[in-house]
N, CA, C and O atoms as a GROMACS GRO file, in nm:
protein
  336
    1UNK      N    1   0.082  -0.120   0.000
    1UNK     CA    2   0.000   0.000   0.000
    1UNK      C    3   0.086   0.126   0.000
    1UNK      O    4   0.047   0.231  -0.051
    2UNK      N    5   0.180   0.116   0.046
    2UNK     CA    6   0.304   0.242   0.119
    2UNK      C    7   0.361   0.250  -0.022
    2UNK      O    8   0.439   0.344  -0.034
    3UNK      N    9   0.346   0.185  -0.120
    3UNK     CA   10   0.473   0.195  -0.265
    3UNK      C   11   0.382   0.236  -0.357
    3UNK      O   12   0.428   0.302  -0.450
    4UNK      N   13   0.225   0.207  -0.358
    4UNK     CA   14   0.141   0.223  -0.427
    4UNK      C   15   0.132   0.455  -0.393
    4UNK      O   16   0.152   0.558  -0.457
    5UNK      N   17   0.101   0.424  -0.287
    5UNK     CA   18   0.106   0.588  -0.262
    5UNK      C   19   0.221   0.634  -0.313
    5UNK      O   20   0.207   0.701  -0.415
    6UNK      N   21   0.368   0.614  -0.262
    6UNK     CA   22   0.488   0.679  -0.304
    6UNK      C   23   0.490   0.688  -0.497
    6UNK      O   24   0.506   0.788  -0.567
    7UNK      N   25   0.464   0.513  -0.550
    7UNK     CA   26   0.415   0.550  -0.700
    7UNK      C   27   0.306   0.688  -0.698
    7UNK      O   28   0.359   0.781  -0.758
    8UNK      N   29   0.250   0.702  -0.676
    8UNK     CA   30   0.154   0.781  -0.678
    8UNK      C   31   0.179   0.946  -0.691
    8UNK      O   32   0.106   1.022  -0.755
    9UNK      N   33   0.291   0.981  -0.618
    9UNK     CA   34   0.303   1.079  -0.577
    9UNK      C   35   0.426   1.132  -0.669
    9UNK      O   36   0.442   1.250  -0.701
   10UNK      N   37   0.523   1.007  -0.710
   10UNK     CA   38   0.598   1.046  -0.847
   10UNK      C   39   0.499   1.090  -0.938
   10UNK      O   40   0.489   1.208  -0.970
   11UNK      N   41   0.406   0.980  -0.991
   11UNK     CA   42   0.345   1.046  -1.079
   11UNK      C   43   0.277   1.140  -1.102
   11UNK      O   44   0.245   1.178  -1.214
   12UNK      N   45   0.231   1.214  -0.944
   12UNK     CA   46   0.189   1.364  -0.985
   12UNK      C   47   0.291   1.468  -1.001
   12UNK      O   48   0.295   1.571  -1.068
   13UNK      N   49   0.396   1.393  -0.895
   13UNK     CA   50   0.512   1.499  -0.941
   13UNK      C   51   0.540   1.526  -1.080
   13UNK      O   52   0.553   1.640  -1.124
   14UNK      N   53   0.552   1.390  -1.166
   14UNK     CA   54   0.568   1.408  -1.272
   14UNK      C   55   0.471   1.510  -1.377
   14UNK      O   56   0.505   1.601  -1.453
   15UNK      N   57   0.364   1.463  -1.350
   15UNK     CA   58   0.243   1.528  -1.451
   15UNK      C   59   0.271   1.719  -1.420
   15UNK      O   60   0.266   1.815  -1.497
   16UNK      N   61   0.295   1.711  -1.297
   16UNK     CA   62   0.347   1.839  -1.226
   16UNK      C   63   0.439   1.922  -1.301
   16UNK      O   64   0.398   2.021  -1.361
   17UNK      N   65   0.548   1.893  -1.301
   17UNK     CA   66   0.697   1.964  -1.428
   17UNK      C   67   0.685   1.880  -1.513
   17UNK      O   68   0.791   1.892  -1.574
   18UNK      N   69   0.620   1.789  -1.569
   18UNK     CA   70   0.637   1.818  -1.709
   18UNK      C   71   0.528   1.959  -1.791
   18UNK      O   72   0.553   2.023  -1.892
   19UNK      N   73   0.379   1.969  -1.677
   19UNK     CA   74   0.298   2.070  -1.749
   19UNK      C   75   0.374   2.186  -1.690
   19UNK      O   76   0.350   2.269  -1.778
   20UNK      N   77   0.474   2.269  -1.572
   20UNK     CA   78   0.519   2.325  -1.571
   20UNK      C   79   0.597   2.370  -1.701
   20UNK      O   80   0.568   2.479  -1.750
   21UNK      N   81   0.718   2.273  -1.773
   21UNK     CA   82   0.779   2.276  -1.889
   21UNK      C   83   0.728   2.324  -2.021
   21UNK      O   84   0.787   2.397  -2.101
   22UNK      N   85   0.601   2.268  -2.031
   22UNK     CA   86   0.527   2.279  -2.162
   22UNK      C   87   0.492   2.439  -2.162
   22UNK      O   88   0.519   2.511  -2.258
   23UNK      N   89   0.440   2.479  -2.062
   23UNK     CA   90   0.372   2.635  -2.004
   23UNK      C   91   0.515   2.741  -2.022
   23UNK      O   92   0.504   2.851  -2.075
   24UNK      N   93   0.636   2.692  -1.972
   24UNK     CA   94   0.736   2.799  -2.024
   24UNK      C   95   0.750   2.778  -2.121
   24UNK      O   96   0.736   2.882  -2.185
   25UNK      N   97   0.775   2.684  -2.191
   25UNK     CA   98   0.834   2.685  -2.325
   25UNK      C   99   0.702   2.735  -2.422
   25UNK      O  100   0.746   2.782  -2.527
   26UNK      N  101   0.586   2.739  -2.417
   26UNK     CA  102   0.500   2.811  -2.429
   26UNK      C  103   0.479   2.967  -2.446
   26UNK      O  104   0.451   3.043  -2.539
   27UNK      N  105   0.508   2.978  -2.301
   27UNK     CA  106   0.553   3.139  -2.272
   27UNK      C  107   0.676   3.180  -2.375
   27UNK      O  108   0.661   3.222  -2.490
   28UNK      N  109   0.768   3.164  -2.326
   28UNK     CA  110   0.888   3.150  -2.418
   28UNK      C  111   0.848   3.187  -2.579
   28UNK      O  112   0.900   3.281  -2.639
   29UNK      N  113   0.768   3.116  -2.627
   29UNK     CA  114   0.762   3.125  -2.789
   29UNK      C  115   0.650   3.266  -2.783
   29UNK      O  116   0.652   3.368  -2.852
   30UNK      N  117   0.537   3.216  -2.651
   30UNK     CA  118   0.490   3.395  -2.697
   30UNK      C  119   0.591   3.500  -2.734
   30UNK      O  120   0.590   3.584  -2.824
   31UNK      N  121   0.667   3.476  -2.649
   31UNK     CA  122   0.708   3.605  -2.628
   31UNK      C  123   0.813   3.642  -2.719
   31UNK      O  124   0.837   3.759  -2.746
   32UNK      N  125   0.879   3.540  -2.769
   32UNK     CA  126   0.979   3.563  -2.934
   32UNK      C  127   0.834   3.620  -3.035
   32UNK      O  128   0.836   3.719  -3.108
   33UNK      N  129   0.730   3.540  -3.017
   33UNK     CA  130   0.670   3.584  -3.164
   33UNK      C  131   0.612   3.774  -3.120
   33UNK      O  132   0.609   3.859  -3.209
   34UNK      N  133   0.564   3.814  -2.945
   34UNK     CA  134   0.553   3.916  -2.958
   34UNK      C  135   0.725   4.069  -2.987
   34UNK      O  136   0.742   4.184  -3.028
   35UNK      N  137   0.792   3.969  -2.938
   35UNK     CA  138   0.978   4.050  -2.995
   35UNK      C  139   0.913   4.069  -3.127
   35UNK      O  140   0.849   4.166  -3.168
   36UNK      N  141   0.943   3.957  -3.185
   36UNK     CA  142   0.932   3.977  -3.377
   36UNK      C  143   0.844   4.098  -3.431
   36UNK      O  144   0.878   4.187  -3.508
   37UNK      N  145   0.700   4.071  -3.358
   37UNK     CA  146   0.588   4.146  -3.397
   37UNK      C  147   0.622   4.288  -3.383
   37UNK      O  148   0.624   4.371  -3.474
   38UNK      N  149   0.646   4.305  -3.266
   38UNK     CA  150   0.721   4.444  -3.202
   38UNK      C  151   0.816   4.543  -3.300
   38UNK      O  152   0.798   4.646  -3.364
   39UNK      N  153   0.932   4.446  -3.272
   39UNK     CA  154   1.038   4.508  -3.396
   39UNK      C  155   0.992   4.511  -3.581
   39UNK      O  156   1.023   4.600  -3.660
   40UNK      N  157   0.920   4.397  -3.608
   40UNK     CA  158   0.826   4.423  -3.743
   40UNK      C  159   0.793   4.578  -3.735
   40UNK      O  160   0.866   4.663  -3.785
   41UNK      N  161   0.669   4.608  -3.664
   41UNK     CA  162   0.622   4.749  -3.627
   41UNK      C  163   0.685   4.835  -3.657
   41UNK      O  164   0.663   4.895  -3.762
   42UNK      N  165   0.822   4.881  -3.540
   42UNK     CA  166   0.927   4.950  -3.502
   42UNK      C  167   1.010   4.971  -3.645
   42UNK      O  168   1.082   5.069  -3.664
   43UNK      N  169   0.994   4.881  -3.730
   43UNK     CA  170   1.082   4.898  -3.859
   43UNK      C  171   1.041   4.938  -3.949
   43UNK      O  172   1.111   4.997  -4.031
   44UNK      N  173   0.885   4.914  -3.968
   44UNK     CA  174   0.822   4.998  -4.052
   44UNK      C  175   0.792   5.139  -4.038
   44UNK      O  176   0.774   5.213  -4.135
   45UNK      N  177   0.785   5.180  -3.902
   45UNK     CA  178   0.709   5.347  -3.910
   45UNK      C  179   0.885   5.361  -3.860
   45UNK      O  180   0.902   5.446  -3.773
   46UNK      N  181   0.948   5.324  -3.883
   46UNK     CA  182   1.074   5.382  -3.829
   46UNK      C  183   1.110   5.411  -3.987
   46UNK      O  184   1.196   5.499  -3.983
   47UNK      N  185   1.084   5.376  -4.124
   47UNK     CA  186   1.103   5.365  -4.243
   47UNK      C  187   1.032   5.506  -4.274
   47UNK      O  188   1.065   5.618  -4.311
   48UNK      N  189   0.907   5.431  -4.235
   48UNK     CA  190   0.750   5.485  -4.327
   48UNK      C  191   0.753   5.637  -4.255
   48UNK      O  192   0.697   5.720  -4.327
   49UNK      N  193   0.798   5.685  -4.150
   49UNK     CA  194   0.734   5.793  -4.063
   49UNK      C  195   0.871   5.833  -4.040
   49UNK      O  196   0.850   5.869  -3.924
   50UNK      N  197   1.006   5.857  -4.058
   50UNK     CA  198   1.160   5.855  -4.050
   50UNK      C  199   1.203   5.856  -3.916
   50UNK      O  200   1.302   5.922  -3.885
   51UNK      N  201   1.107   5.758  -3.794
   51UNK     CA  202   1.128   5.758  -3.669
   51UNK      C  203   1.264   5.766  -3.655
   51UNK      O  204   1.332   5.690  -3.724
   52UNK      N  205   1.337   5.868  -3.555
   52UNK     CA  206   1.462   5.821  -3.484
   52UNK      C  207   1.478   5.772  -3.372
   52UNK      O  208   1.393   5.705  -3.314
   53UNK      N  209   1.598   5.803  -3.324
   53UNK     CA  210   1.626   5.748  -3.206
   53UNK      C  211   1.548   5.807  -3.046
   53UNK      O  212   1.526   5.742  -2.943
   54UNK      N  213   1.514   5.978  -3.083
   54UNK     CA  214   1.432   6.090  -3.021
   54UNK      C  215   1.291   6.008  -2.986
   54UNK      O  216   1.253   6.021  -2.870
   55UNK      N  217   1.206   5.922  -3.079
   55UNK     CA  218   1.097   5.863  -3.128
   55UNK      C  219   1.083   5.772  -3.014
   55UNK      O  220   0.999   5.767  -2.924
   56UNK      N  221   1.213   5.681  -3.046
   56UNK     CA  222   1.204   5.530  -2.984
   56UNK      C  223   1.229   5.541  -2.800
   56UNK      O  224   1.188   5.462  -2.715
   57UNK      N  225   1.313   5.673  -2.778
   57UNK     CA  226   1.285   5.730  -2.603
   57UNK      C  227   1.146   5.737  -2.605
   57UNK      O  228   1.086   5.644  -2.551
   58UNK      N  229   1.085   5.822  -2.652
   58UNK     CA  230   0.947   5.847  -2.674
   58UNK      C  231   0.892   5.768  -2.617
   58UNK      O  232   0.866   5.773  -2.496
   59UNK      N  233   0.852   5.644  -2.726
   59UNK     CA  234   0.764   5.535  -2.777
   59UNK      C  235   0.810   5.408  -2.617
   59UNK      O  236   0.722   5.336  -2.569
   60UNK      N  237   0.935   5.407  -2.570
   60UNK     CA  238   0.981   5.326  -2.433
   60UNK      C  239   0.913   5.431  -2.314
   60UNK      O  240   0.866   5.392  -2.207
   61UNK      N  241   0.918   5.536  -2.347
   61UNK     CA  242   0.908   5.616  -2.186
   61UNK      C  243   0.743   5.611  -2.202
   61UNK      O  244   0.691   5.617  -2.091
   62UNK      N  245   0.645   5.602  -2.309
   62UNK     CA  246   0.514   5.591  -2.301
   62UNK      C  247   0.481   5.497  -2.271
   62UNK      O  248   0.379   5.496  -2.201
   63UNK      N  249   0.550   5.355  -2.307
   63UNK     CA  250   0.526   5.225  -2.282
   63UNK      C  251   0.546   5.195  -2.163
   63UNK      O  252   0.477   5.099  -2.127
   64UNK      N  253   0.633   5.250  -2.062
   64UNK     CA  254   0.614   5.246  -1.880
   64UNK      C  255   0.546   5.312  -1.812
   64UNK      O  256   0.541   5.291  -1.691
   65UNK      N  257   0.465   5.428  -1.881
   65UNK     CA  258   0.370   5.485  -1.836
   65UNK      C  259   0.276   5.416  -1.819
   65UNK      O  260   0.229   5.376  -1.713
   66UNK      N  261   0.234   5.393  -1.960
   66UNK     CA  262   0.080   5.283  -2.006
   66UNK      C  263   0.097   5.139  -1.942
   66UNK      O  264   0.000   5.067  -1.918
   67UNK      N  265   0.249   5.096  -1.913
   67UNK     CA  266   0.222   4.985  -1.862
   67UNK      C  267   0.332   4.928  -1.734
   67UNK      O  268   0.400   4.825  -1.725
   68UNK      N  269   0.310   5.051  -1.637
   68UNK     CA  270   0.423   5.028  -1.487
   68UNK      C  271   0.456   4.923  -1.506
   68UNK      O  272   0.397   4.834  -1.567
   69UNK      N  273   0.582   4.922  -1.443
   69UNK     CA  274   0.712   4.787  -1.411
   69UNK      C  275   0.746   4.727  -1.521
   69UNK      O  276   0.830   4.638  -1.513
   70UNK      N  277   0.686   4.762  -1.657
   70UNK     CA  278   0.729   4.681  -1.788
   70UNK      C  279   0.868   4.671  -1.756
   70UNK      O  280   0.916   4.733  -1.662
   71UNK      N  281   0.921   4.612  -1.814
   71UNK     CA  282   1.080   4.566  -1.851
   71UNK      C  283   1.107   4.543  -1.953
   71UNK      O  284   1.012   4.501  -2.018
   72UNK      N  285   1.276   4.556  -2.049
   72UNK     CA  286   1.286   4.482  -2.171
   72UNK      C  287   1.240   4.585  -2.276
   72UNK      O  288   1.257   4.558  -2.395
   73UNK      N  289   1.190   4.687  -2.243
   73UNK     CA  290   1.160   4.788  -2.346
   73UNK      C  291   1.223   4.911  -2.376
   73UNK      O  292   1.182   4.984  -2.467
   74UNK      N  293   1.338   4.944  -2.293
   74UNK     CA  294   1.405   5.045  -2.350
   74UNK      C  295   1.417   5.103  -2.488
   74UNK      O  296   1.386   5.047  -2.593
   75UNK      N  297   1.476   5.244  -2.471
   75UNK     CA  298   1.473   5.283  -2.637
   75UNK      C  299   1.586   5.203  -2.714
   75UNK      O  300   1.576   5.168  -2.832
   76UNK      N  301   1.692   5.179  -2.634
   76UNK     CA  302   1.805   5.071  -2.754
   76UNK      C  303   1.774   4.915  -2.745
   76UNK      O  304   1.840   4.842  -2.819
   77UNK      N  305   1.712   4.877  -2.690
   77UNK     CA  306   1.665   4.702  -2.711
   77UNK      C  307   1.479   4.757  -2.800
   77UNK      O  308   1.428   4.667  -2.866
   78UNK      N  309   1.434   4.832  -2.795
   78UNK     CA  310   1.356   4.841  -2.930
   78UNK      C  311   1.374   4.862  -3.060
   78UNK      O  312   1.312   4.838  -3.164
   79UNK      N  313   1.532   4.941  -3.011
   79UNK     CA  314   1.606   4.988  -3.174
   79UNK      C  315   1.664   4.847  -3.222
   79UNK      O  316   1.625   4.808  -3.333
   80UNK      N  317   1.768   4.755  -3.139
   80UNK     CA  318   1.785   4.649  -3.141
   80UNK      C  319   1.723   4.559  -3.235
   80UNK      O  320   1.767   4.510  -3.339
   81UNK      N  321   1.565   4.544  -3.152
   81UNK     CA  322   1.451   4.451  -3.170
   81UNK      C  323   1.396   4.493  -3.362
   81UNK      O  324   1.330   4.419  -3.433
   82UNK      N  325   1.444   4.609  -3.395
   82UNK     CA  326   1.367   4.672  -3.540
   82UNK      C  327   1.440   4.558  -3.623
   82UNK      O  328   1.551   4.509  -3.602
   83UNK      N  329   1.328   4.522  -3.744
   83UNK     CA  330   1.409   4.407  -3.826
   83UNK      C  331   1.448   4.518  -3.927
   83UNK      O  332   1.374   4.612  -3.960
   84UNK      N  333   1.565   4.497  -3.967
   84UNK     CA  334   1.634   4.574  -4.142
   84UNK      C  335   1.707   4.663  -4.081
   84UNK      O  336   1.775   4.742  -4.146
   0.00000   0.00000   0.00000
């Protein structure tokens, strides 16, 4: 009975981190495809509209307004993030 429980309790452990795993690596790909999307954006009106570097302070210092404690958005990791 005592091995049947201990089996038991691996296997929730298990079911446990492996759906932990799936959920970051999950997260994870959101968040490359929202990078991509981002810098897509950032490269076009940075083209289309001759955004500079003045723009992209801008466009980071509005983005911690609109969205406290953001992180990862500075004006040179958005310039970074621009594709071309």
């Amino acid at each position: 009975m005592l091995s049947h429980y201990k089996q038991t309790i691996k296997e929730l452990k298990s079911m446990i981190l492996t759906s932990r795993y799936r959920a970051a690596a999950l997260a994870n790909q959101e968040l490359l495809l929202l990078y991509f999307s981002i810098g897509k954006l950032i490269s076009e009106k940075t083209k289309a509209e001759k955004w500079g570097a003045k723009v992209l302070e801008q466009v980071s210092t509005d983005l911690q307004k609109e969205l406290p404690g953001l992180r990862g958005f500075s004006a040179s990791n958005l310039k970074k993030n621009a594709i071309g």
